[in-house]
mmCIF file of the N, C-alpha and C atoms, coordinates in Angstrom:
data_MODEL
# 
_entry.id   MODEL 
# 
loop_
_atom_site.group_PDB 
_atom_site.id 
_atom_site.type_symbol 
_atom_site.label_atom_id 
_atom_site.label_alt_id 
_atom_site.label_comp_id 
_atom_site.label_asym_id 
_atom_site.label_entity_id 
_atom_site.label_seq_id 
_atom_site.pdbx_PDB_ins_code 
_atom_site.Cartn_x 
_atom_site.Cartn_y 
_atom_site.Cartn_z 
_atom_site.occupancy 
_atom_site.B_iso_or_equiv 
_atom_site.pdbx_formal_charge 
_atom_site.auth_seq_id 
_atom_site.auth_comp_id 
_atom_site.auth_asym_id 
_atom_site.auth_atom_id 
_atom_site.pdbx_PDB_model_num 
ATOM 1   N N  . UNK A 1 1  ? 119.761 121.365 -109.713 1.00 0.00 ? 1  UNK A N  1 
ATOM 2   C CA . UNK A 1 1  ? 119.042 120.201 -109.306 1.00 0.00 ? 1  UNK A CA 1 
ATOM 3   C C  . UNK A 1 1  ? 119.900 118.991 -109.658 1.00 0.00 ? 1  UNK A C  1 
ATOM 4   N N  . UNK A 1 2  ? 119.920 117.806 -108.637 1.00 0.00 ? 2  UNK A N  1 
ATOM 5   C CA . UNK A 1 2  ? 120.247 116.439 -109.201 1.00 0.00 ? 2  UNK A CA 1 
ATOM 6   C C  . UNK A 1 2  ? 119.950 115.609 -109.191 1.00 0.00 ? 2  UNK A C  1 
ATOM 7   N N  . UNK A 1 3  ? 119.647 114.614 -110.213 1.00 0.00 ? 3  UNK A N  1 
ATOM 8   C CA . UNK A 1 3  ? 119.063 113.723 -110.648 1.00 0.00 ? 3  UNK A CA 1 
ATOM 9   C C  . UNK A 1 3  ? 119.669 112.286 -110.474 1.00 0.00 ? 3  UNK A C  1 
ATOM 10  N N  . UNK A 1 4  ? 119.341 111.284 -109.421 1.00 0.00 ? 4  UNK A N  1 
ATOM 11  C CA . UNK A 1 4  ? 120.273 110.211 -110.091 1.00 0.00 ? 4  UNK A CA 1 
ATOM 12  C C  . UNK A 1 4  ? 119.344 109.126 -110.213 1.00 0.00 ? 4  UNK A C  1 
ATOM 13  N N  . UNK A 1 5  ? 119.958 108.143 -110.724 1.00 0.00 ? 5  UNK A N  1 
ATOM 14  C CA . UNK A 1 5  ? 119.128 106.641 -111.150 1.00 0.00 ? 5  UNK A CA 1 
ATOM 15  C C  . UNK A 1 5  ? 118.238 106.777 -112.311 1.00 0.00 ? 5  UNK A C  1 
ATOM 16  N N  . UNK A 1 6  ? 119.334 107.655 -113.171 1.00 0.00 ? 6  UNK A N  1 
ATOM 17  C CA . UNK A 1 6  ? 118.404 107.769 -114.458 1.00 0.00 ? 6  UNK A CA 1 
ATOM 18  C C  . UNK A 1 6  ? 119.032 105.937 -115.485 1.00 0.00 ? 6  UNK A C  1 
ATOM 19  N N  . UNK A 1 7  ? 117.890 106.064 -116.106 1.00 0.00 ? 7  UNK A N  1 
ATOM 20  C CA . UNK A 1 7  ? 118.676 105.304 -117.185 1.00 0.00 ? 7  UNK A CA 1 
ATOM 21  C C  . UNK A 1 7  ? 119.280 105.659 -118.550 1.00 0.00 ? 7  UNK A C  1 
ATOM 22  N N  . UNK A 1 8  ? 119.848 105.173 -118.959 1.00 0.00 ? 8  UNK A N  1 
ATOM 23  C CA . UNK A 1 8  ? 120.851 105.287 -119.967 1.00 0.00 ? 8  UNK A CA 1 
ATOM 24  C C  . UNK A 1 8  ? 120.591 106.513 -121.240 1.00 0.00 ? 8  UNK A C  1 
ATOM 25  N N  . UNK A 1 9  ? 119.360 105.586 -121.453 1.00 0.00 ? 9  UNK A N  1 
ATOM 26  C CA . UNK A 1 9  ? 118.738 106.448 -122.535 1.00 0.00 ? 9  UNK A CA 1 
ATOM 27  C C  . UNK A 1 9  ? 117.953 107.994 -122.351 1.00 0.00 ? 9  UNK A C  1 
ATOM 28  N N  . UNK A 1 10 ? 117.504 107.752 -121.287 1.00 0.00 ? 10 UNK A N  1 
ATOM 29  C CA . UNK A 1 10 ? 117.415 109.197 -120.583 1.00 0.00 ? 10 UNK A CA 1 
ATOM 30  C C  . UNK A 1 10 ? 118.197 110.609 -120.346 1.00 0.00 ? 10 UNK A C  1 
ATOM 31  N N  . UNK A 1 11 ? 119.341 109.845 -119.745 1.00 0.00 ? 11 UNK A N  1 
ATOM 32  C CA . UNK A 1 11 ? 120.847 110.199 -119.694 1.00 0.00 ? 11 UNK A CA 1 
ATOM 33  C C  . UNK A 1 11 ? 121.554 111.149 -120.864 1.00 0.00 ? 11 UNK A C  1 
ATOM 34  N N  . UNK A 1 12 ? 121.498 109.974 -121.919 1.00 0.00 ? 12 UNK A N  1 
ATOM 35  C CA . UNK A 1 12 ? 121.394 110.850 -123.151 1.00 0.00 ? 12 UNK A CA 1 
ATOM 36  C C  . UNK A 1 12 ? 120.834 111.244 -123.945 1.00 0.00 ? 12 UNK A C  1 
ATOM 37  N N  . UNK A 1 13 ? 119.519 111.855 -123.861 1.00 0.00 ? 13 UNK A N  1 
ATOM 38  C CA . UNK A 1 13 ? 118.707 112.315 -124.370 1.00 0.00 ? 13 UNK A CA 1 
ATOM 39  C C  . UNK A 1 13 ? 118.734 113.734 -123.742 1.00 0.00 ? 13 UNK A C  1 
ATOM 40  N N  . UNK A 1 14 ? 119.112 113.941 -122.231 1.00 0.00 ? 14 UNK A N  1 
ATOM 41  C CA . UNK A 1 14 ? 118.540 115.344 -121.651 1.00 0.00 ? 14 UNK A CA 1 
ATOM 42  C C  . UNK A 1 14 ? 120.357 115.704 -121.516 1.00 0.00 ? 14 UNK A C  1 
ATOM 43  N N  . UNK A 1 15 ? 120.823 115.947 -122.803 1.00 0.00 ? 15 UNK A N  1 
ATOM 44  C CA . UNK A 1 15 ? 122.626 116.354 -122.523 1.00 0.00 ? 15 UNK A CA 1 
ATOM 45  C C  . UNK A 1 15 ? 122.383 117.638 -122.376 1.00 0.00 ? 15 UNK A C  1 
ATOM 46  N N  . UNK A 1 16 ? 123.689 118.212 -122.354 1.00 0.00 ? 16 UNK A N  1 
ATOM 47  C CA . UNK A 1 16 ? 124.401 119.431 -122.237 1.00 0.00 ? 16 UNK A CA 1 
ATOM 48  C C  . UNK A 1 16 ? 123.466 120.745 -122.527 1.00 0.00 ? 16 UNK A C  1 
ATOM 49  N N  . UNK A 1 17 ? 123.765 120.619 -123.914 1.00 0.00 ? 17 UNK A N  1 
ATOM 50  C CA . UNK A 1 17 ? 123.213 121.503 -125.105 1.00 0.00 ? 17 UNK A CA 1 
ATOM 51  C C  . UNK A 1 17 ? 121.508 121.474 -124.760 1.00 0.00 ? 17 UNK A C  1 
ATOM 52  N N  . UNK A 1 18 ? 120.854 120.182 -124.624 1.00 0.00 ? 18 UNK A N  1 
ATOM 53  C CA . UNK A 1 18 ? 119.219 119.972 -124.052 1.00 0.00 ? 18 UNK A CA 1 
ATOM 54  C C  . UNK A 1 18 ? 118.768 121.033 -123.071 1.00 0.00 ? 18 UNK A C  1 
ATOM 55  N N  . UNK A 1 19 ? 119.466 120.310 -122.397 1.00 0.00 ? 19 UNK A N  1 
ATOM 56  C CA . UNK A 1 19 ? 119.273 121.446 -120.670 1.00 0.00 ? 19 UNK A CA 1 
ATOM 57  C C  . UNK A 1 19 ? 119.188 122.475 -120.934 1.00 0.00 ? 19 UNK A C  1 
ATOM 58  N N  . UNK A 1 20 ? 120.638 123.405 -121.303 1.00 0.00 ? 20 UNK A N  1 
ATOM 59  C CA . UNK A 1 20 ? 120.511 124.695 -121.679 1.00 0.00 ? 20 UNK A CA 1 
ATOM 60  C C  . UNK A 1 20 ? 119.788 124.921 -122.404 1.00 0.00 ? 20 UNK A C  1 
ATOM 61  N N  . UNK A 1 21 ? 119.241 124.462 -123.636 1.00 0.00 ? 21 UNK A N  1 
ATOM 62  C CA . UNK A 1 21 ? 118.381 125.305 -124.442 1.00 0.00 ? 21 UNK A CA 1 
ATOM 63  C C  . UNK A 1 21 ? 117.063 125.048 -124.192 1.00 0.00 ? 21 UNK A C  1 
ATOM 64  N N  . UNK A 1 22 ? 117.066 124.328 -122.731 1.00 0.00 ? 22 UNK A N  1 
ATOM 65  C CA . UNK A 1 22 ? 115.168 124.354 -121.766 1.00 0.00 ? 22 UNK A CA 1 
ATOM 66  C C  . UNK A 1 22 ? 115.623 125.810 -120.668 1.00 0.00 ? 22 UNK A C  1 
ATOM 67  N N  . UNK A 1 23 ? 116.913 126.027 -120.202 1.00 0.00 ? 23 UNK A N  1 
ATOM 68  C CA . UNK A 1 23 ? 117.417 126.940 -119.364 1.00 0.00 ? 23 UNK A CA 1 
ATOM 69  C C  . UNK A 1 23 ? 117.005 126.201 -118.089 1.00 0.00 ? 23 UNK A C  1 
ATOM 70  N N  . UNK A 1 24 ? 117.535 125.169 -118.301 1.00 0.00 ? 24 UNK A N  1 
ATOM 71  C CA . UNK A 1 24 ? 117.459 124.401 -117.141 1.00 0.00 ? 24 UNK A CA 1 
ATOM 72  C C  . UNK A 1 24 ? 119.304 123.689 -116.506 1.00 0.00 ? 24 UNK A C  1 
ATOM 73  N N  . UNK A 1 25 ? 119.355 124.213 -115.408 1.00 0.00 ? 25 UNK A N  1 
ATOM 74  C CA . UNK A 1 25 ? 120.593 123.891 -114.407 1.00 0.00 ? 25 UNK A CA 1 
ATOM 75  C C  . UNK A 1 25 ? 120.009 122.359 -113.847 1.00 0.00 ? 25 UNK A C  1 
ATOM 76  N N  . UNK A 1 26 ? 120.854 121.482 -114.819 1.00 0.00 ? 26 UNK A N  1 
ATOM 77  C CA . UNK A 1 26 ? 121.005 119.479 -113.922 1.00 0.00 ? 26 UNK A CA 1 
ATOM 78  C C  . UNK A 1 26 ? 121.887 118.899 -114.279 1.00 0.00 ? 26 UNK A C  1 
ATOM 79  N N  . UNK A 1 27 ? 122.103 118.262 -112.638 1.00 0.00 ? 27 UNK A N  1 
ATOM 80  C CA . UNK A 1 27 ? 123.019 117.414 -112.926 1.00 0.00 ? 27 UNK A CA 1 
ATOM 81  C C  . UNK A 1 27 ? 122.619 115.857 -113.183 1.00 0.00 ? 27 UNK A C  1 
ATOM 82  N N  . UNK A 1 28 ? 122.829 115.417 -113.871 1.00 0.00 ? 28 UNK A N  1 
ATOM 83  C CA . UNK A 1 28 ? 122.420 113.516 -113.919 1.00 0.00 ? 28 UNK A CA 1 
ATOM 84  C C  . UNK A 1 28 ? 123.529 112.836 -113.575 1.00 0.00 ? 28 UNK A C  1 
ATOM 85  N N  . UNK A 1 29 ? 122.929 112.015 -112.667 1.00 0.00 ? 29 UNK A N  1 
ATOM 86  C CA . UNK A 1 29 ? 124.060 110.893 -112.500 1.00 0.00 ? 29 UNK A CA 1 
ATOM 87  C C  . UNK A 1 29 ? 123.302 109.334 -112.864 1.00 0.00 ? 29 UNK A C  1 
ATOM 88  N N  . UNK A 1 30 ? 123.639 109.067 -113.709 1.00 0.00 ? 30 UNK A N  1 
ATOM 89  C CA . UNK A 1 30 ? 122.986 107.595 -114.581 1.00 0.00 ? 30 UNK A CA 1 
ATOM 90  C C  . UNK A 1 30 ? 123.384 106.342 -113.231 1.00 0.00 ? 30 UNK A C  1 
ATOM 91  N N  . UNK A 1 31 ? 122.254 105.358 -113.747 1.00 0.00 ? 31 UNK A N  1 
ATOM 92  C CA . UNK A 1 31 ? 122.340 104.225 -112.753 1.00 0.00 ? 31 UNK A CA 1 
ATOM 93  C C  . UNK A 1 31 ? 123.150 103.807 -113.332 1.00 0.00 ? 31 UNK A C  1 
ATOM 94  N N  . UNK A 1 32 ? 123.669 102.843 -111.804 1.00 0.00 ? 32 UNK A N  1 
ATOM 95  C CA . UNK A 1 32 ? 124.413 101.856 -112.007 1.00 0.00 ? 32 UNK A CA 1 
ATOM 96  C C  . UNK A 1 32 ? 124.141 100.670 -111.273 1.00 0.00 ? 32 UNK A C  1 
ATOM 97  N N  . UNK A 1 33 ? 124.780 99.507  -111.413 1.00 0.00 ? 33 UNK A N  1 
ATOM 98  C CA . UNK A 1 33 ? 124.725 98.353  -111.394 1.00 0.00 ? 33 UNK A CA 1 
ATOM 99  C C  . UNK A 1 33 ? 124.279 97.650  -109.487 1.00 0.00 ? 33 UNK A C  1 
ATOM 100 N N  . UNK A 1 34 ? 125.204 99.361  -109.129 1.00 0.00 ? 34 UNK A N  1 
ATOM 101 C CA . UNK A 1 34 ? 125.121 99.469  -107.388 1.00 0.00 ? 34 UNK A CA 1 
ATOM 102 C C  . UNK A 1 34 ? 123.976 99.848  -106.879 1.00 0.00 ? 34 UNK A C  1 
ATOM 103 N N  . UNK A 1 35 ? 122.767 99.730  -106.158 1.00 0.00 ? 35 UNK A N  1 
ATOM 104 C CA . UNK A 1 35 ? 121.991 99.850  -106.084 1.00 0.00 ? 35 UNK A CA 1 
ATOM 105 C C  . UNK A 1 35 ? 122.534 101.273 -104.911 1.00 0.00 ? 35 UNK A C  1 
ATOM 106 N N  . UNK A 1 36 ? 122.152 102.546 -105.258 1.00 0.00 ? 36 UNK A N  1 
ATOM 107 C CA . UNK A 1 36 ? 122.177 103.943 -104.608 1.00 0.00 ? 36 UNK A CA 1 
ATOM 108 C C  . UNK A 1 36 ? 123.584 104.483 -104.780 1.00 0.00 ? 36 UNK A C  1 
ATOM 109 N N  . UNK A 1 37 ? 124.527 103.671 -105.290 1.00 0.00 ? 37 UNK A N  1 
ATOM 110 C CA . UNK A 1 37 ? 125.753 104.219 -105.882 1.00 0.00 ? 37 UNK A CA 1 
ATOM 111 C C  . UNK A 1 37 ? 125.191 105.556 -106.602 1.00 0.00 ? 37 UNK A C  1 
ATOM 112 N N  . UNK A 1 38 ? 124.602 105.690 -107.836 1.00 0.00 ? 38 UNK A N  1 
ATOM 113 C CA . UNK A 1 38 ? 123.964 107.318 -108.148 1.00 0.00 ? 38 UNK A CA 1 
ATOM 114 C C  . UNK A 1 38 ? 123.782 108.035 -107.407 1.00 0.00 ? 38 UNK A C  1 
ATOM 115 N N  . UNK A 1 39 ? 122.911 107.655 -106.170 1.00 0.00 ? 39 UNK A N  1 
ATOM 116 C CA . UNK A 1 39 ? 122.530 108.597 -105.389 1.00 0.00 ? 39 UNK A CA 1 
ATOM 117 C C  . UNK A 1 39 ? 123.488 109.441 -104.529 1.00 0.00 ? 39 UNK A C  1 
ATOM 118 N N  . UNK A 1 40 ? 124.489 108.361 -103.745 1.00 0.00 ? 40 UNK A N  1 
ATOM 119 C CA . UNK A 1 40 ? 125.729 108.707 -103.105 1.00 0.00 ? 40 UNK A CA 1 
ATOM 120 C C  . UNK A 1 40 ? 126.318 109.567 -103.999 1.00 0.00 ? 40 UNK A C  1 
ATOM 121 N N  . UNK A 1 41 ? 126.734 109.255 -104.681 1.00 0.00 ? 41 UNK A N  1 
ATOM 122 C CA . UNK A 1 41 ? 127.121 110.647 -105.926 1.00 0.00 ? 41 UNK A CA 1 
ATOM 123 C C  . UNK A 1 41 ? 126.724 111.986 -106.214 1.00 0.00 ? 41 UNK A C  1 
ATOM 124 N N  . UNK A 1 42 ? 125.351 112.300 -106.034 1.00 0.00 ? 42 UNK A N  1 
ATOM 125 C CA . UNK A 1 42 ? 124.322 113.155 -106.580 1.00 0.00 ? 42 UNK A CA 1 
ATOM 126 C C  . UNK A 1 42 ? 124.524 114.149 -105.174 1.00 0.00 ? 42 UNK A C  1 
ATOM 127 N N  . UNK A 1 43 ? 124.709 113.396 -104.147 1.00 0.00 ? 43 UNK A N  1 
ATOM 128 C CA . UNK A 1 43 ? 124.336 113.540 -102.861 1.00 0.00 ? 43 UNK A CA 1 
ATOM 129 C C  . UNK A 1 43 ? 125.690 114.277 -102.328 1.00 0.00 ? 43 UNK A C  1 
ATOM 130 N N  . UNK A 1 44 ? 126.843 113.723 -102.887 1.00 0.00 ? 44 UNK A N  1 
ATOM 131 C CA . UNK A 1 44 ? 128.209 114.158 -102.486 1.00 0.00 ? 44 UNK A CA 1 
ATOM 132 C C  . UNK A 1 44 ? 128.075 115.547 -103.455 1.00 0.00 ? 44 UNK A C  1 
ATOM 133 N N  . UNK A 1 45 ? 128.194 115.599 -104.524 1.00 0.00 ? 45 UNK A N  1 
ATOM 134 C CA . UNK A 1 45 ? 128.221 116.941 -105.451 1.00 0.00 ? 45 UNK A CA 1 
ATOM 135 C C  . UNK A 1 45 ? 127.483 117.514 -105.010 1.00 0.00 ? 45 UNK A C  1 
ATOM 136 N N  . UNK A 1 46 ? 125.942 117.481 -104.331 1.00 0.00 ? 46 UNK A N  1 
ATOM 137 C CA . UNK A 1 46 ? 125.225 118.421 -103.885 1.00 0.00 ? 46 UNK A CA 1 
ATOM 138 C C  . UNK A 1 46 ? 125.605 119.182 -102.904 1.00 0.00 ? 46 UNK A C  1 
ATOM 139 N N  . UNK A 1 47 ? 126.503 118.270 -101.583 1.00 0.00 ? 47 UNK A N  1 
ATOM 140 C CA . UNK A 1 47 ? 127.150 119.182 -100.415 1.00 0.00 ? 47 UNK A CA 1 
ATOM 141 C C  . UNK A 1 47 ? 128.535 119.803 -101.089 1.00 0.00 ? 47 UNK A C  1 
ATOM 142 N N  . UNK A 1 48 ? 129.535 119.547 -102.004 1.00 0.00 ? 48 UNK A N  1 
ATOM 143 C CA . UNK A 1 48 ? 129.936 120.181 -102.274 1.00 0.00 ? 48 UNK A CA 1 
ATOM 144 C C  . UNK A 1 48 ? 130.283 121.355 -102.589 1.00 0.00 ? 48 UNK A C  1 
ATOM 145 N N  . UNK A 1 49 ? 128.957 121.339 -103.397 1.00 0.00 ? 49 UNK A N  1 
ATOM 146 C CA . UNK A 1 49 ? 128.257 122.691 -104.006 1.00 0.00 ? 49 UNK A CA 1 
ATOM 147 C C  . UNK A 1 49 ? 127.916 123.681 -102.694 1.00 0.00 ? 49 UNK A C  1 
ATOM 148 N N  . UNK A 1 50 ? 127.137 123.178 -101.678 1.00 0.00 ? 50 UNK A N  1 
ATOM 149 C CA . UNK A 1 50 ? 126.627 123.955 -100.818 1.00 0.00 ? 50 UNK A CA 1 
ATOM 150 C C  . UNK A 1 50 ? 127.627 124.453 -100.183 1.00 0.00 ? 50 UNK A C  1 
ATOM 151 N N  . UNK A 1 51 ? 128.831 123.713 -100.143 1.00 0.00 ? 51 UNK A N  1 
ATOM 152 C CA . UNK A 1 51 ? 130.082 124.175 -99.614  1.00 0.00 ? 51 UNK A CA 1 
ATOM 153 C C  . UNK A 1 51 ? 131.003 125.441 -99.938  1.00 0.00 ? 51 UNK A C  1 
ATOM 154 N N  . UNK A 1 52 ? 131.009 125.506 -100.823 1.00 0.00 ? 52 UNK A N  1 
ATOM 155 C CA . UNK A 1 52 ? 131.373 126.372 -102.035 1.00 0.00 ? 52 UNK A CA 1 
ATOM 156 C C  . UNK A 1 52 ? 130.863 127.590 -101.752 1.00 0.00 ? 52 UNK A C  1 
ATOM 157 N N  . UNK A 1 53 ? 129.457 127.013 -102.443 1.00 0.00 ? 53 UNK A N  1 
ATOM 158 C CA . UNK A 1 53 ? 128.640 128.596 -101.754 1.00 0.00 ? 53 UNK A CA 1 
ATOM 159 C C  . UNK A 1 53 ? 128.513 129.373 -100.447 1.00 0.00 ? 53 UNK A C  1 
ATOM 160 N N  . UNK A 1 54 ? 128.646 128.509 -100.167 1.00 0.00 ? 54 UNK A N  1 
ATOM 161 C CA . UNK A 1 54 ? 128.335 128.494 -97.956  1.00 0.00 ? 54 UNK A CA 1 
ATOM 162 C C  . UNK A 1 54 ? 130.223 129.966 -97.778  1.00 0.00 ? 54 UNK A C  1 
ATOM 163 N N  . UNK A 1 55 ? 130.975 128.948 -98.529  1.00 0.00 ? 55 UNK A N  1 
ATOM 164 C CA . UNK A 1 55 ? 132.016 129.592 -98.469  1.00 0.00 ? 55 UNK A CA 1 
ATOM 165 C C  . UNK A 1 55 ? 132.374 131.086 -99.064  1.00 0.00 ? 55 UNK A C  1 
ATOM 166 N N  . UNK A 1 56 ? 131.812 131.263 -100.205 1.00 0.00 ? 56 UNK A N  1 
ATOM 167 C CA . UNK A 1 56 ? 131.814 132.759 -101.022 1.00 0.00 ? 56 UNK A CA 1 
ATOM 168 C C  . UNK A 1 56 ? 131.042 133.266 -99.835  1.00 0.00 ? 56 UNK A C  1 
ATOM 169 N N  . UNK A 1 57 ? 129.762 132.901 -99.349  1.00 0.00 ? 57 UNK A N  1 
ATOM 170 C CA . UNK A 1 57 ? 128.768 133.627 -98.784  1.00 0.00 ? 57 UNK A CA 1 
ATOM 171 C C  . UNK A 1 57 ? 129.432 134.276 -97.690  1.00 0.00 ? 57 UNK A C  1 
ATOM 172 N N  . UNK A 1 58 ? 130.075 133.532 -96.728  1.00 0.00 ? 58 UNK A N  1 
ATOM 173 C CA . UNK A 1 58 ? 130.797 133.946 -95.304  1.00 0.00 ? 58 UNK A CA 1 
ATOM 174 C C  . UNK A 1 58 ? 132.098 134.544 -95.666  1.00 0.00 ? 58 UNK A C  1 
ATOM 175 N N  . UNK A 1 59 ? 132.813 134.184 -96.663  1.00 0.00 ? 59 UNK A N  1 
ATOM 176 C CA . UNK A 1 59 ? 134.276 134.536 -96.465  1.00 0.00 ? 59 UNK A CA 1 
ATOM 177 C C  . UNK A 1 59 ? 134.687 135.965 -96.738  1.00 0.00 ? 59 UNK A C  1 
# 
C-alpha cells in the first residue's frame, strides 16, 4: 500500500521496524511543500512496482 501526504510526525512514528512488527507492507511518502508532489511519487513507485511484477508474471 501507499500512502502519501502524510505529515511529519506521522511519518515517523509508523517507521520501518513499526510496520513490520504490525506485518504490515507501506510505503509513505511525507508531504511536501508541493501541493500533490507526494502523491506523484506514491503514484510513480506504485506503477513501477506493477511493472516489475507484470514482468516476472509474463516473462
Amino acid at each position: 500500500m501507499y500512502l502519501s501526504g502524510v505529515g511529519e510526525g506521522a511519518s515517523r512514528y509508523w517507521d520501518d521496524e513499526r510496520l513490520a512488527g504490525q506485518g504490515i507492507a507501506l510505503e509513505i511518502y511525507p508531504s511536501t511543500d508541493t501541493i500533490g508532489e507526494s502523491t506523484r511519487h506514491a503514484f510513480a513507485a506504485a506503477e513501477n512496482r506493477l511493472v516489475r511484477v507484470t514482468e516476472r508474471h509474463d516473462g
